[in-house]
Structure formats: structure tokens, C-alpha cells
C-alpha positions in Angstrom: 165.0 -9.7 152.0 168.1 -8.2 153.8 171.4 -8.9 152.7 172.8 -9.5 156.3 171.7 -11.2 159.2 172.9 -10.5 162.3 172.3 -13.6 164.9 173.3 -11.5 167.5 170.1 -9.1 167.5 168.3 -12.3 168.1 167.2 -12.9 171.8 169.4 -14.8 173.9 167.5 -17.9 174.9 167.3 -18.9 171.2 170.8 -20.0 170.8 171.6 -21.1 174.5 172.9 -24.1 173.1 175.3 -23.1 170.8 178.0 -20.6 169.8 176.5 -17.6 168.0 179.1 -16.9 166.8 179.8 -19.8 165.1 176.2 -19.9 163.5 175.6 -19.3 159.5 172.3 -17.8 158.1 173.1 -20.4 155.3 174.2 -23.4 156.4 172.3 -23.2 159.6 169.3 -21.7 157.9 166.8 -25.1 159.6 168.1 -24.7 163.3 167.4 -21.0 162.7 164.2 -21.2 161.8 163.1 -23.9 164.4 164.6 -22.1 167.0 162.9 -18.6 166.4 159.9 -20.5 165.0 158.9 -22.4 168.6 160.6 -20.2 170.9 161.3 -17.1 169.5 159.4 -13.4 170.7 158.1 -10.8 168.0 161.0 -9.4 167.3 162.5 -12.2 166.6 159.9 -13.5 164.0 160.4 -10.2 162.3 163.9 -10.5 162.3 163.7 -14.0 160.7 161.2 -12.4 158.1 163.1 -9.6 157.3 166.1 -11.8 156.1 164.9 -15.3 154.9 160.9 -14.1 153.6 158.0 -15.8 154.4 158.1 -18.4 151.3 161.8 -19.5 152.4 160.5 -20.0 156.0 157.3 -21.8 155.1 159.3 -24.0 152.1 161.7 -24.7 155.1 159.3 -25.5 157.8 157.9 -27.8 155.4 161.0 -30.2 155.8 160.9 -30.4 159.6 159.7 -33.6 160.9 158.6 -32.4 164.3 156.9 -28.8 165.0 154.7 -28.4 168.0 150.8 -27.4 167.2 151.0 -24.1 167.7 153.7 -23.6 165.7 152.4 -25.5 162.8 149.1 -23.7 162.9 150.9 -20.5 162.8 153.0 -20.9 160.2 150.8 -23.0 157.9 148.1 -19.6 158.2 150.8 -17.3 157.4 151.8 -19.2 154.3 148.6 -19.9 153.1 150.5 -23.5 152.8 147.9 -26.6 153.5 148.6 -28.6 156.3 149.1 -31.6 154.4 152.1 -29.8 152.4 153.8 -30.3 155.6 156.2 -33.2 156.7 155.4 -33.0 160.5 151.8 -33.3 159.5 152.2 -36.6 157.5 154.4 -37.9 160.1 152.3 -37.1 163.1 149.3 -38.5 160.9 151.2 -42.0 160.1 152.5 -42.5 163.3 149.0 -42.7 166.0 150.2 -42.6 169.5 148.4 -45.4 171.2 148.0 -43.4 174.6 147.5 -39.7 174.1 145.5 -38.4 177.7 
């Protein structure tokens, strides 16, 4: 784990929405992750591993309520985590959507 991380060697799109410079590896750890988690390139993910670890990431995917499938299948693989360790999977599976085409 590095000691630094620096949000600026992150691509671009990530933070569109926000100030980077305003962003904390530590109190904005979540948005972080999520961000380079479901839209984030390569570099990015290795970026994001470098600093926080792969069992900080998973342990903080866990808490999201909402990933998208790909992501969820990627980072529940990588963590060796089961899918039912995770909130968006118990969420998805207690709330059926009634018209899914």
C-alpha cells in the first residue's frame, strides 16, 4: 500500500463531477472506489490497488448498495468474497423488479 495518493493521475472522466482537488483518499475513500470501480480504465484500477489493497476495496465494495453486474462479478472474483457477502447482492435479491425485459 502506498502512502500517497494522487487523485490527479487518475483519468479525467472519473471525477467530472467534482473538484479533485477538493477530494480525500480518506474521507472520500467510497466515491473513489465506485467511481474507478464502474468507470475507471486499467490504470486506474491499478492505481486504486496500489493505494487502498484489494481487501480495503472489496470490504468497501461490500457496503455499496448499488454496483452494476459487471462490476460486482469482477470484484467479487478478485476477492474471492461470495456474492452474498455483498450488500448490493442482498438488496438486488430482496427487491424483484416486476418488469425486467
Amino acid at each position: 500500500m502506498d502512502d500517497f495518493l494522487d487523485i490527479t493521475k487518475f483519468s479525467k472522466h472519473l471525477f467530472w463531477d467534482v473538484d479533485r482537488n477538493t477530494l480525500s483518499p480518506d474521507s472520500n475513500k467510497a466515491y473513489i472506489i465506485r467511481q474507478v470501480l464502474e468507470y475507471g480504465l486499467l490504470e486506474d484500477w491499478v492505481l486504486l490497488q496500489k493505494y487502498y489493497g484489494m481487501e480495503q476495496i472489496a470490504a468497501t465494495a461490500k457496503t455499496f448498495r448499488e454496483l452494476d453486474k459487471k462490476t460486482f462479478s469482477f470484484i467479487a472474483f478478485l476477492s474471492q468474497s461470495p456474492k452474498q457477502d455483498f450488500r448490493c447482492y442482498t438488496y438486488q435479491q430482496s427487491n424483484p423488479q416486476h418488469w425486467n425485459f
